[in-house]
VEXDREN-2710 file (C-alpha; in Angstrom, 1 decimal):
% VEXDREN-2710
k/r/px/py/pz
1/UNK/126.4/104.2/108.6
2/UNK/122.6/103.5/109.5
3/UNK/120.2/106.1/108.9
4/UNK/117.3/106.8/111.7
5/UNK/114.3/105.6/110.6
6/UNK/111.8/108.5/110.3
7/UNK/108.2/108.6/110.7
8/UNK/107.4/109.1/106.8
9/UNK/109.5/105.6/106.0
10/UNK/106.5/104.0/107.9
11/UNK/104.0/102.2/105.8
12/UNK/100.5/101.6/106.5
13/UNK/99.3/97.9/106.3
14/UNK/96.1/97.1/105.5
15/UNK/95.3/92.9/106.7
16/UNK/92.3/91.6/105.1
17/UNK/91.5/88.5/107.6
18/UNK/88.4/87.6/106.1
19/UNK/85.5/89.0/103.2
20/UNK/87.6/88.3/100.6
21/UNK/86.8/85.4/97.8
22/UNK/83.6/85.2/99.9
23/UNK/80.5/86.5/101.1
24/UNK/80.5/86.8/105.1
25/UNK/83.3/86.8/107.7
26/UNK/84.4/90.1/107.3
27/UNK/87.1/91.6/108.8
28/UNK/90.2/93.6/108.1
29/UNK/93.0/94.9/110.2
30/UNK/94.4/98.3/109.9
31/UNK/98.4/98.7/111.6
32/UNK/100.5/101.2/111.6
33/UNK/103.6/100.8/113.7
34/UNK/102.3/99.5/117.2
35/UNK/98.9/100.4/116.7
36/UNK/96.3/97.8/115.2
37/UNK/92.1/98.9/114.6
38/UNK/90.0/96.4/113.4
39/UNK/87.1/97.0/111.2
40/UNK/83.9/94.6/111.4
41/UNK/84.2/91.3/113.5
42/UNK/81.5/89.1/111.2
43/UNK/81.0/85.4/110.7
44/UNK/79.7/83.1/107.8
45/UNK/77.3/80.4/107.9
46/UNK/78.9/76.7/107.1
47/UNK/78.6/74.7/103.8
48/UNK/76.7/72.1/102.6
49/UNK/80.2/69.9/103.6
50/UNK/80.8/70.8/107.0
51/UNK/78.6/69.1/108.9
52/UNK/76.9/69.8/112.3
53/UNK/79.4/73.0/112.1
54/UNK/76.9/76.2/113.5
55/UNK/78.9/78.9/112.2
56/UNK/82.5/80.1/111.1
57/UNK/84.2/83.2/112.3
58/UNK/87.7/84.1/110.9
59/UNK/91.2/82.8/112.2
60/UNK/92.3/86.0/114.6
61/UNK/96.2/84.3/115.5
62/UNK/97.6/87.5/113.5
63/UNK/95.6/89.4/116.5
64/UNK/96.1/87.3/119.2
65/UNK/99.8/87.5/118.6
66/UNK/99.8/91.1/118.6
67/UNK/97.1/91.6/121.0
68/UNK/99.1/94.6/123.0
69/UNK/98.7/96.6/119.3
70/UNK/94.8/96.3/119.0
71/UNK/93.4/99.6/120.4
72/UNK/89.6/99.1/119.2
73/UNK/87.0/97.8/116.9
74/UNK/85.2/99.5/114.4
75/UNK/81.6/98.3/113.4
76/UNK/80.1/99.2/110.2
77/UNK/76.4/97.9/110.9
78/UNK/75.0/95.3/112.7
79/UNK/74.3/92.3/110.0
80/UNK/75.7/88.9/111.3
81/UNK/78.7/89.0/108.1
82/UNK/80.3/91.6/109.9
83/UNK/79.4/91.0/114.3
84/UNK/78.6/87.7/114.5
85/UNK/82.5/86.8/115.8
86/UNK/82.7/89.6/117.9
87/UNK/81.7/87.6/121.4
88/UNK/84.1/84.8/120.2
89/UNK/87.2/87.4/119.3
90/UNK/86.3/89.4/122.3
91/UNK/86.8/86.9/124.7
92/UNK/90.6/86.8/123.1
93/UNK/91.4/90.1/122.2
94/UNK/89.5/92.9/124.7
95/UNK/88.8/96.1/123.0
96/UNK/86.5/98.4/122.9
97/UNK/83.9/98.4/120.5
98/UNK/82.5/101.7/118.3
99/UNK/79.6/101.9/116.2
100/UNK/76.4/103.5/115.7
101/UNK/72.9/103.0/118.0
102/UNK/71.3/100.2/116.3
103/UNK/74.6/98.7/115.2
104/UNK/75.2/98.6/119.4
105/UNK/71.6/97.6/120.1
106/UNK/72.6/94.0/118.8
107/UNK/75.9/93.8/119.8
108/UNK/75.1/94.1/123.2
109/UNK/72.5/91.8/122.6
110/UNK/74.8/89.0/121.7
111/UNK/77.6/90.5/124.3
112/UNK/74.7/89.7/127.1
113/UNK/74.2/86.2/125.6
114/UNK/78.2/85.3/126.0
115/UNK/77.9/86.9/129.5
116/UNK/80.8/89.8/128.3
117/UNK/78.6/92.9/128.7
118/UNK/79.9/93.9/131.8
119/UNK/83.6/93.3/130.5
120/UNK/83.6/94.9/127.0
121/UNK/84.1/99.0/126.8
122/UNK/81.3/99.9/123.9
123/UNK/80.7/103.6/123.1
124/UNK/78.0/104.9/120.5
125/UNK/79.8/107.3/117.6
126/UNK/77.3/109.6/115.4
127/UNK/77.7/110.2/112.4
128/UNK/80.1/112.9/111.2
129/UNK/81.8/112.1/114.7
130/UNK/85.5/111.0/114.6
131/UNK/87.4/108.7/117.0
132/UNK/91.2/109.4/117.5
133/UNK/93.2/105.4/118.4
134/UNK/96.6/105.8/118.1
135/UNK/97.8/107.3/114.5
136/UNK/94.2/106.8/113.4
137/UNK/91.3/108.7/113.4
138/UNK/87.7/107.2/112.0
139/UNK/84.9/109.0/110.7
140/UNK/81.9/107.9/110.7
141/UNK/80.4/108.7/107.3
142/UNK/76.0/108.0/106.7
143/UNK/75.4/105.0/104.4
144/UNK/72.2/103.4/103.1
145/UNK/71.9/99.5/103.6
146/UNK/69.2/96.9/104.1
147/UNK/70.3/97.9/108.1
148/UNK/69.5/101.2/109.2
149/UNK/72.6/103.1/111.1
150/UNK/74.8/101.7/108.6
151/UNK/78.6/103.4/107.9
152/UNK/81.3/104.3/106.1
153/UNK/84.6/105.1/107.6
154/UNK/87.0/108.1/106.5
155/UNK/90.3/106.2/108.5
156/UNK/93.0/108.9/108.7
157/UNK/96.2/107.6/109.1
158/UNK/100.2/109.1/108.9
159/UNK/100.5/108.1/105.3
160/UNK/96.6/109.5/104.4
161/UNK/93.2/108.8/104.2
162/UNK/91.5/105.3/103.5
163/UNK/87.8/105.2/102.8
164/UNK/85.6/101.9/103.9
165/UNK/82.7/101.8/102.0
166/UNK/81.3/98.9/104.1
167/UNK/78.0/97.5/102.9
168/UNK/75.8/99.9/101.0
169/UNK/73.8/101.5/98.4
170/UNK/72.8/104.6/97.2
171/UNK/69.2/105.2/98.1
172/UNK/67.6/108.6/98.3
173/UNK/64.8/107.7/99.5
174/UNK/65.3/105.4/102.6
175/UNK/62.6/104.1/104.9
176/UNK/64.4/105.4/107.9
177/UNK/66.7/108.2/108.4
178/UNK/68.5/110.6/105.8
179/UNK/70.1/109.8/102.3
180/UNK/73.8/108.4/102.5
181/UNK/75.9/111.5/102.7
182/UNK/77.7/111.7/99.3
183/UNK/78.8/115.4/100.3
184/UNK/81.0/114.0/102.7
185/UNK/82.2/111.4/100.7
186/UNK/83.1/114.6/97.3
187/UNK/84.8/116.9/100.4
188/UNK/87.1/113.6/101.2
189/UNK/87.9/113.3/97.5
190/UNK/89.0/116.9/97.4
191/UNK/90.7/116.9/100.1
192/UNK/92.6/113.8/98.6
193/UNK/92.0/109.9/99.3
194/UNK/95.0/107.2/98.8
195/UNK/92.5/104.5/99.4
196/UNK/89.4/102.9/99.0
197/UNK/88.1/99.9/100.0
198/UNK/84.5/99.1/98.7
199/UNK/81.7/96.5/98.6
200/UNK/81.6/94.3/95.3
201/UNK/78.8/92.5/96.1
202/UNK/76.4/93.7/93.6
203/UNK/79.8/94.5/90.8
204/UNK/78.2/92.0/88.3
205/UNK/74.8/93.6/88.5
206/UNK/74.4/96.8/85.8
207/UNK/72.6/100.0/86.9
208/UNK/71.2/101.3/90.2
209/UNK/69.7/99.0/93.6
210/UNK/66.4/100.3/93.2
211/UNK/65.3/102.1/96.5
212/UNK/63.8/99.8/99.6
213/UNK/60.5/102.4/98.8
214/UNK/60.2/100.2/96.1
215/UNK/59.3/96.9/98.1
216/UNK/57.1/98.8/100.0
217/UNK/54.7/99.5/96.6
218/UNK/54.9/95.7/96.1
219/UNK/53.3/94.8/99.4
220/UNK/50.5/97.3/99.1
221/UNK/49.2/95.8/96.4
222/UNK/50.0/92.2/97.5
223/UNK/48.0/93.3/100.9
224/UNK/45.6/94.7/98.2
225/UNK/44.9/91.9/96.4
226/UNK/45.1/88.9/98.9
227/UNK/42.0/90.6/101.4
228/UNK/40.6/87.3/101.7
229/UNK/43.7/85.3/102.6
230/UNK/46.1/85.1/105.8
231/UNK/49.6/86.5/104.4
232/UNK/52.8/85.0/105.7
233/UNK/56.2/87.3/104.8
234/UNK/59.5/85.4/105.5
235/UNK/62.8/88.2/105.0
236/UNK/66.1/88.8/106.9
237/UNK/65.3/89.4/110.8
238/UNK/67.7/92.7/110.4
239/UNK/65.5/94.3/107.7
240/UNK/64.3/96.8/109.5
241/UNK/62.8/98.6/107.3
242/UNK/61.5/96.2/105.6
243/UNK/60.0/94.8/108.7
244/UNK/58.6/98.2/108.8
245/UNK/57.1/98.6/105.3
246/UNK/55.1/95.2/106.2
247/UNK/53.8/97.0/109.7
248/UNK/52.4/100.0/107.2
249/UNK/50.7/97.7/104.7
250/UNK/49.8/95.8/107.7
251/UNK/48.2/99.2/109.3
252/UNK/46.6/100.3/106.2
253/UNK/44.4/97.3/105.4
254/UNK/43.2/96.6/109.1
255/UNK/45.9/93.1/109.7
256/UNK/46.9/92.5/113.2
257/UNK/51.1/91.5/112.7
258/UNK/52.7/88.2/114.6
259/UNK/56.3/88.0/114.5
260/UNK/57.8/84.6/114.5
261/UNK/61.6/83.0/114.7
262/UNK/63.7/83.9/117.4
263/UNK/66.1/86.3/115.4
264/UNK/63.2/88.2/114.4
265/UNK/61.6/88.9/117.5
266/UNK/64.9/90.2/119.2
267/UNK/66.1/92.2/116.5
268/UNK/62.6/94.0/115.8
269/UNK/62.2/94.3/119.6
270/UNK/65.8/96.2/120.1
271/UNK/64.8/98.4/117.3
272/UNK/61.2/99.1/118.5
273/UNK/63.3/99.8/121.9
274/UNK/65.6/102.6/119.8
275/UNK/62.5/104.1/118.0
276/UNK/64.3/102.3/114.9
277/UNK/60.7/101.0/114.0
278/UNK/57.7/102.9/114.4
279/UNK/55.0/100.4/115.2
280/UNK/51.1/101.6/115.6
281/UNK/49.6/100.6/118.8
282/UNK/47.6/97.3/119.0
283/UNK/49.4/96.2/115.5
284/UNK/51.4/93.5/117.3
285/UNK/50.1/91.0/118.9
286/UNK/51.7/87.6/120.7
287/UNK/51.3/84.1/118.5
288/UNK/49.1/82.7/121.0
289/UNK/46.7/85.5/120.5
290/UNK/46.2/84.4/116.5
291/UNK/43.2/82.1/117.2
292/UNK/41.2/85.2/118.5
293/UNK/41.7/86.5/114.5
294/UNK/40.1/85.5/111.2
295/UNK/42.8/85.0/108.6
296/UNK/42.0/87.6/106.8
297/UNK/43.1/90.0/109.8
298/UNK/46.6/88.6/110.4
299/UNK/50.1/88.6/108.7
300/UNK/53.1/87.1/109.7
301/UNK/56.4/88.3/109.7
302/UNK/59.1/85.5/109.6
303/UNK/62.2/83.9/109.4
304/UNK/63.1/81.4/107.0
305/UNK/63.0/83.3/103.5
306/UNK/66.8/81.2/102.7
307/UNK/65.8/77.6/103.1
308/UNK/67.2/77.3/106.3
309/UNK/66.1/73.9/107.9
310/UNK/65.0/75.0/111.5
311/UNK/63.7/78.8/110.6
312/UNK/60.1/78.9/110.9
313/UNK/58.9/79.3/107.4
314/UNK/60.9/76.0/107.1
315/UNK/59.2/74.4/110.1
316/UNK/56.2/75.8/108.9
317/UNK/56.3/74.1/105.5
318/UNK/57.3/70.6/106.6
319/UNK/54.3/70.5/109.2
320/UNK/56.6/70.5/112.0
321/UNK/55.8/73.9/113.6
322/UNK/54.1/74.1/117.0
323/UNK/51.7/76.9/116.3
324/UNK/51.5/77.3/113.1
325/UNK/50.0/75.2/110.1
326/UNK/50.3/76.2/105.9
327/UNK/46.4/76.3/104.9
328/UNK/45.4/75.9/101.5
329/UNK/44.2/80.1/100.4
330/UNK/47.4/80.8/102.4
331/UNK/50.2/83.8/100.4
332/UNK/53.4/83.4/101.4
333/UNK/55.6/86.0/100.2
334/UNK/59.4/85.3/100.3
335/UNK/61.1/89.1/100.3
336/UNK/64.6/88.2/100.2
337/UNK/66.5/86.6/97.1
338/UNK/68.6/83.3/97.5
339/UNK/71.7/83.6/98.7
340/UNK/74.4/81.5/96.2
341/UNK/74.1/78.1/97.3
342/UNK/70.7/78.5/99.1
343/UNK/68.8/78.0/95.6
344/UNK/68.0/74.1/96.7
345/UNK/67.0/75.0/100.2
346/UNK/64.7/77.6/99.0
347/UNK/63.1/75.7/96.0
348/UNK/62.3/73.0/98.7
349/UNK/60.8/74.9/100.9
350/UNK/58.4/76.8/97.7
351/UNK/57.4/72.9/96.7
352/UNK/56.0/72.1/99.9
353/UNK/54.5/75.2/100.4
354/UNK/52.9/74.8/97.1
355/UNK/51.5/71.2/98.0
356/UNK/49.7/72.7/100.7
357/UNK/48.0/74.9/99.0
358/UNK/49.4/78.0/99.3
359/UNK/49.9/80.6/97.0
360/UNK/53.7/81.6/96.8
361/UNK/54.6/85.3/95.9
362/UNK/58.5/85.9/95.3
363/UNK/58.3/88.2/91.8
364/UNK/59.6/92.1/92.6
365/UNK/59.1/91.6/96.8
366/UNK/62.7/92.4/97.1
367/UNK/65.3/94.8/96.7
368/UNK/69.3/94.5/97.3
369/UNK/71.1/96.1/99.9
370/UNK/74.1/96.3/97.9
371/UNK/75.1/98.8/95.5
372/UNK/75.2/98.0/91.4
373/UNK/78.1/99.1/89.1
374/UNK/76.3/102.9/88.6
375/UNK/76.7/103.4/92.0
376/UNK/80.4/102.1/93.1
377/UNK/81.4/104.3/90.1
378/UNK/79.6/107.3/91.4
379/UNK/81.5/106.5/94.7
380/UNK/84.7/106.4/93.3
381/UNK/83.9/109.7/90.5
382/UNK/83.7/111.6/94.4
383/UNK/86.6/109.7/96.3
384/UNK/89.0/109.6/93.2
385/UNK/91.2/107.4/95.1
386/UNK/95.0/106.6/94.0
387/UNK/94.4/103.0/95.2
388/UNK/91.3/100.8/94.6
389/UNK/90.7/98.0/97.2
390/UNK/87.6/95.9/96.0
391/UNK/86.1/94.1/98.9
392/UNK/83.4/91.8/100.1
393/UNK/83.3/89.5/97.1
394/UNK/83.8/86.3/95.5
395/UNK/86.7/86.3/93.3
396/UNK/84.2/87.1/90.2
397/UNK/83.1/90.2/92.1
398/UNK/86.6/91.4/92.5
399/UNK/87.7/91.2/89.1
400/UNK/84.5/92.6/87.9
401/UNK/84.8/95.7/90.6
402/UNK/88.6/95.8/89.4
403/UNK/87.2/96.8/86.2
404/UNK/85.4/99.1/87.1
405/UNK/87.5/101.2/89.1
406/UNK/90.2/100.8/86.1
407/UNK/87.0/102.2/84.1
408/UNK/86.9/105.1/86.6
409/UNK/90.8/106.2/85.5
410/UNK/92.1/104.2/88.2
411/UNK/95.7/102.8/87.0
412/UNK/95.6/99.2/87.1
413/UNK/98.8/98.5/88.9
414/UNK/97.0/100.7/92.0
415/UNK/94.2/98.0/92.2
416/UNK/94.5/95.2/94.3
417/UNK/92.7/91.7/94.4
418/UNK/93.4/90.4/97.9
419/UNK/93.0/87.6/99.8
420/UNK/92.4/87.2/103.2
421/UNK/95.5/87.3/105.1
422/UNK/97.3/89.2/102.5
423/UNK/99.6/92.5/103.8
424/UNK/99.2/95.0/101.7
425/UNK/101.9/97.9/102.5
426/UNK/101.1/101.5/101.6
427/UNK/102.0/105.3/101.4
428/UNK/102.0/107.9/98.8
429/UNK/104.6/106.4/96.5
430/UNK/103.3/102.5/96.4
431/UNK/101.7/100.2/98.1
432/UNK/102.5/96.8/97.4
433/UNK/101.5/93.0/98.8
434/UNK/104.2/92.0/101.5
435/UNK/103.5/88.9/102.8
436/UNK/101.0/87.0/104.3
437/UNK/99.4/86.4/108.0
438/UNK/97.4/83.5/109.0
439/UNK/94.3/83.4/107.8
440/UNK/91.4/80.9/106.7
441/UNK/88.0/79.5/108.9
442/UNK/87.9/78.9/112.3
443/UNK/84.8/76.1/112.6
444/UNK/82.3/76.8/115.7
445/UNK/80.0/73.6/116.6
446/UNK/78.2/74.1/119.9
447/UNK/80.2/75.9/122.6
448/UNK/83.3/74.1/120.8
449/UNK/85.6/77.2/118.8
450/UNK/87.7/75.4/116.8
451/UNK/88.3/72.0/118.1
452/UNK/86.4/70.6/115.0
453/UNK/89.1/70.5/112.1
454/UNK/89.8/69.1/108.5
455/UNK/90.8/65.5/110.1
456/UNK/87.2/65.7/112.3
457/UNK/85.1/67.5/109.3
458/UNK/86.4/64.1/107.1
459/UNK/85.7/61.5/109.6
460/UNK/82.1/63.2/109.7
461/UNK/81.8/63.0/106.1
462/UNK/82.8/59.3/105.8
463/UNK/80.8/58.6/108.7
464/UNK/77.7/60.5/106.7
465/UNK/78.4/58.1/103.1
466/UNK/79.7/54.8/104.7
467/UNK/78.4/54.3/108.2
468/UNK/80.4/53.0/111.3
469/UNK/81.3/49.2/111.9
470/UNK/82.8/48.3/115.5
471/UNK/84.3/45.3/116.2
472/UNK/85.2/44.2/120.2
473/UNK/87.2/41.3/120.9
474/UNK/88.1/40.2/124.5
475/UNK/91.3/38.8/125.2
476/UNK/93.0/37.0/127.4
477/UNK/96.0/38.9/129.6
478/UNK/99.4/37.9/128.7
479/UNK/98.4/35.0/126.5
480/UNK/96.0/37.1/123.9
481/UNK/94.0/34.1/123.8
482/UNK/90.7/35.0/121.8
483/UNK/87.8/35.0/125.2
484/UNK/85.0/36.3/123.3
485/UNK/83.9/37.6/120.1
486/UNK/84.6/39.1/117.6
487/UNK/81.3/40.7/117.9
488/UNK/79.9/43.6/115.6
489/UNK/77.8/46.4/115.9
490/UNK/77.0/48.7/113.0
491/UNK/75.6/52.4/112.7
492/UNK/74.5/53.7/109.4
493/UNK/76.1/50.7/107.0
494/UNK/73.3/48.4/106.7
495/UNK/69.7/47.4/108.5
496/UNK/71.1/44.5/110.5
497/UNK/67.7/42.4/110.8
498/UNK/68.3/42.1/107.1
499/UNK/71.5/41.5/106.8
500/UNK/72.4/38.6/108.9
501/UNK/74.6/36.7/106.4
502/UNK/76.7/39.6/106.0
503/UNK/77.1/40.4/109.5
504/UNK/78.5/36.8/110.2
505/UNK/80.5/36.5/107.4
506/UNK/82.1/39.9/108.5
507/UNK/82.7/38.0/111.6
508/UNK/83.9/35.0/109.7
509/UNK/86.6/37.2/108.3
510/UNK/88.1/38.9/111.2
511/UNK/88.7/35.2/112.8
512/UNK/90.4/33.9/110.1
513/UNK/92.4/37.4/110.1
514/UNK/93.1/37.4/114.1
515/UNK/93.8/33.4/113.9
516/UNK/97.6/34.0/112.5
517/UNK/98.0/37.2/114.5
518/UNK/96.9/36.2/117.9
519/UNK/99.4/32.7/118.2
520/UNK/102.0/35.3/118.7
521/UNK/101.5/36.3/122.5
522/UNK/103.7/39.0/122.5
523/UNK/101.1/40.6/119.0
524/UNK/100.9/44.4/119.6
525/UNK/97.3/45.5/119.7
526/UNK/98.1/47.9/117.1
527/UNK/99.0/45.2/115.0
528/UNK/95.8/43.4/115.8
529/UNK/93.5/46.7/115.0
530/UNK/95.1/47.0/111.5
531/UNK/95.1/43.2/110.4
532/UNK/91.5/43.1/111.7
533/UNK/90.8/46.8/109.8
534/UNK/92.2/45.5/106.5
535/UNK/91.0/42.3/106.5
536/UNK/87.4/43.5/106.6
537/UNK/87.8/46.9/104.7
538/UNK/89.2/44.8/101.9
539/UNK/86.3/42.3/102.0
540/UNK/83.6/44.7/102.4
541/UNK/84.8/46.6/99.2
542/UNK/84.8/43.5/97.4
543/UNK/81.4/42.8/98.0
544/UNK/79.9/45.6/98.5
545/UNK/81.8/48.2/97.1
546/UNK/81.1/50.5/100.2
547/UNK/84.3/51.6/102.6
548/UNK/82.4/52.1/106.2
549/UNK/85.5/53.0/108.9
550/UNK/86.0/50.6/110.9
551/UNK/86.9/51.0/114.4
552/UNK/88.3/47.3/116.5
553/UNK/87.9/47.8/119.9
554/UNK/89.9/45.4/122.2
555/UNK/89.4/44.5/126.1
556/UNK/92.0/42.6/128.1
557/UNK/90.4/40.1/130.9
558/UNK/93.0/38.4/133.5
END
C-alpha cells in the first residue's frame, strides 16, 4: 500500500543556472515543491572567440518551463554579473523584483531602457527586513562590496536555512554605510544553518581584502604628488565609493571632476540621485566646460580601466576620442586590476598611453571587492553550516574554497562542486546531486537573444581567418546552358587588384568543373553548388593553403 507523501519527504533543490566554473552570469534557482525564487539575474561579457556577440546571459528554459512556480527575484547588488539579464529574463518570466535602494536605482534604470518599467512589480527590502514567497522567507543580511547596498540572504525554507553570501568582503571600515553585519550572520549559526553558499572569487588569495579606505590613502598622495599635471582615473562605473574617494581627493586639492563613458555618468548620477555619493557643490562640471580649466585643476573619472576597445580611456589612448586628447605630463591612474583574460587589452592600452607621454600609475590604486581565504573562514567559523556550497568561481576557485570549508570542520562528503544546471537535492539527512536542467550561454548580439549559435559563431570565425569567395553563374531555364559567368567576387581572401592571375584561374577551374556537370539538363543545382565548392576549395588549398567558404550563387534566365 502507498504511503501519503508528507511534507518533511520534501526536499529542497538548489539549481545553479549560471556562476559556476566562471566569473559572471550568475544566477541560481531555489524550488521547493511549486514554488521557485531566483537569486541574482546577471550576465557575462563574450570571449575573445565569439565575435560581434554584446553580451551573454544564462539559458532560463528550466524557468520558462516552470514559469507558473517562479514567485520573485532576489537581487544581491547591482554589478552587471548578477542584473545585467534581468530585462532579457523578465520579458519571459514576469516577477517581481526585491533588492536594496541602489541595487533598484540601476535596475530600473536598465528596466526604462527595455521599456518594462511600467510592467515589472519592484519593491525596495532594508536590511534586516524579510520577504515571505511561498515556503521561503529571505533576509536581507548587510554586506560590504565594491557596490554599496550590497547583501546576503538568510533563505528560510521547510527543510532549514541557506545562507547566500553573494559578493563580498569584510571591511570595517567602508566608505559608505555600516560594517557587514557579522552579528547577524553568528545568531544564524546558532540558531543552526544547513547551507551555505559563498563567493570564491578571491579563494586563491591568502589573508584579508584590505579595506576600500585603503585606495583612498593612495590617491591623496597621487593628487599630492602630480599638482602640476591633469590626472585621468579609469575604474568600474559601479564603484561608488571609489568614485567617491576620487571626488574627496578631488575636493581637497582644489580639481574640478569630469566624468566620462556612458556607464559612468548614469551610474554616478543614480547614486548622486539616492545620496549614495556625496558630491561638493561646483566639483562637477560638464566635458565641454574643461577648456575653461588649466590642467592642473581637472581630473577625470573614467571608463575603460579593462582594455575594453570602445570605453573612453580606450578611445582616449588610440586618439580617437572626440573631446579628449592624452598630453605628454598627463597621470593616468588605472584603479581596477585586470580581469583574467583582459591582461592583453590592458597592456595595450598602458603602451599607447605611454607613447604619448603620459605617466601611467597602476601600483596599490586598487583594492578587491571580494573576500580572501581569512575572511570566507571567518564566515563559515559564525554560520557553521552542515553543507558548504562554494560559488562564483572558476573551477580552481571551487576546489580551493572546498578546501577551505573542509579546513573549517566541514565533512567533505557535505561539500559540493557544482556546475551550472546541476540539482542538488537537500534536507537534514543529505543532500545529494539529482540530475541536471538545461543550462549553458545564451549569446545576445544587437536586439538578437539567441539567434546567434555555435553553427553562426563558426561561420564568423572562418569568415574572420579565411575570407568569403562568391561565385554567380547564370543559367539558362530548362536547358542549364552556362549564359554568363562564372564570375567572382571576394571579401577578406585576397586584394583583388593584385591578384588577377589567381582570380581567373579560380575562374578557370570552376568551368572546367561545371563543363561535365552542366551537359546533363536535368543537373540539380545542389549538385552544381558542391562540384563548383570542391572543385575550387581543393584548388585553393593546394596553392595557397588557405580554405576561404565558398558560397556559388546561381540565377536561372528564360
Amino acid at each position: 500500500m502507498a504511503t501519503k507523501k508528507t511534507e518533511s519527504d520534501s526536499k529542497l533543490k538548489i539549481i545553479p543556472l549560471g556562476g559556476l566554473e566562471q566569473i559572471g552570469m550568475n544566477m541560481t534557482a531555489f524550488e521547493y515543491e511549486d514554488s521557485i525564487i531566483v537569486v541574482d539575474c546577471g550576465l557575462s561579457f563574450p570571449d575573445d572567440d565569439m565575435l560581434g556577440i554584446d553580451l551573454v546571459i544564462p539559458d532560463i528554459t528550466y524557468l520558462r518551463e516552470n514559469a507558473d512556480k517562479v514567485k520573485a527575484f532576489f537581487i544581491t547588488h547591482g554589478h552587471e554579473d548578477h542584473i545585467g539579464a534581468i530585462p532579457y529574463v523578465l520579458k519571459e518570466i514576469n516577477a517581481p523584483i526585491y533588492a536594496t535602494k541602489l541595487t533598484m536605482g540601476i535596475i530600473e534604470g536598465k528596466l526604462e531602457e527595455h521599456e518594462l518599467l511600467k510592467v515589472v512589480k519592484r519593491k525596495i527590502v532594508k536590511y534586516g527586513q524579510a520577504v515571505t514567497k511561498g515556503p521561503f522567507k529571505v533576509e536581507f543580511i548587510k554586506t560590504n562590496h565594491s557596490i554599496a547596498d550590497a547583501a546576503a540572504f538568510a533563505i528560510t525554507t521547510p527543510v532549514g536555512i541557506v545562507v547566500h553570501t553573494g559578493d563580498f568582503k569584510v571591511d570595517y571600515t567602508p566608505v559608505f554605510g555600516d560594517a557587514i553585519d557579522l552579528a547577524r550572520f553568528a545568531e544564524l549559526g546558532k540558531k543552526g544553518v544547513l547551507a551555505l553558499i559563498c563567493d570564491s572569487t578571491n579563494a586563491l588569495r591568502q589573508g584579508f581584502t584590505p579595506s576600500e579606505r585603503k585606495v583612498g590613502k593612495t590617491f591623496d598622495h597621487i593628487f599630492a604628488e602630480h599638482t602640476k599635471t591633469r590626472i585621468i582615473i579609469a575604474t568600474f562605473a559601479s564603484n561608488v565609493d571609489r568614485v567617491q574617494q576620487i571626488i574627496n581627493s578631488a575636493d581637497k586639492y582644489g580639481r574640478k571632476v569630469i566624468v566620462e563613458g556612458r556607464s559612468m555618468v548614469n551610474i554616478i548620477n543614480k547614486a548622486a540621485e539616492l545620496e549614495y555619493l556625496k558630491i561638493p557643490e561646483n566639483t562637477l562640471i560638464s566635458i565641454d566646460e574643461m577648456k575653461n580649466y588649466t590642467d592642473e585643476q581637472l581630473v577625470l573619472i573614467t571608463t575603460g580601466s579593462q582594455g575594453e576597445s570602445m570605453a573612453a580611456l580606450s578611445r582616449m589612448a588610440a586618439s580617437i576620442h572626440r573631446k579628449v586628447t592624452i598630453k605628454p605630463n598627463d597621470t593616468v591612474v588605472f584603479s581596477s586590476s585586470p580581469i583574467p583574460g583582459n591582461e592583453k587589452a590592458v597592456s595595450k592600452v598602458i603602451n599607447e598611453l605611454s607613447m604619448k607621454g603620459a605617466e601611467v600609475i597602476f601600483e596599490d590604486t586598487h583594492v578587491s571587492g571580494h573576500a580572501c581565504q581569512e575572511e570566507i573562514k571567518l564566515i563559515y567559523a559564525l554560520v557553521k553550516p552542515k553543507y558548504a556550497i562554494p560559488a562564483h568561481g572558476e573551477y580552481r576557485h571551487l576546489l580551493v574554497h572546498g578546501q577551505l570549508a573542509e579546513s573549517m570542520g566541514i565533512a567533505p562528503e557535505n561539500i559540493f562542486l557544482l556546475s551550472s544546471g546541476d540539482v542538488l537535492e537537500l534536507d537534514q539527512e543529505e543532500a545529494k546531486v539529482a540530475g541536471k536542467v538545461p543550462s549553458g550561454s545564451i549569446l545576445v548580439d544587437g536586439l538578437g537573444v539567441g539567434d546567434v549559435g555555435n553553427i553562426v559563431l563558426r561561420d564568423r570565425q572562418n569568415l574572420a581567418e579565411n575570407g568569403i569567395i562568391i561565385v554567380v553563374l547564370t543559367l539558362e531555364k530548362y536547358t542549364n546552358r552556362l549564359l554568363a559567368g562564372p564570375d567572382i567576387v571576394t571579401r577578406g581572401f585576397v586584394y583583388v587588384r593584385e591578384s588577377e592571375t589567381l582570380i581567373e584561374d579560380a575562374k578557370e577551374i570552376v568551368s572546367l568543373a561545371l563543363e561535365d556537370c552542366l551537359s546533363n539538363p536535368t543537373a540539380d543545382w545542389g549538385k552544381i553548388k558542391t562540384i563548383v565548392k570542391e572543385s575550387l576549395s581543393e584548388s585553393l588549398w593546394k596553392r595557397m593553403r588557405r580554405n576561404p567558404m565558398i558560397l556559388p550563387i546561381i540565377m536561372e534566365v528564360d
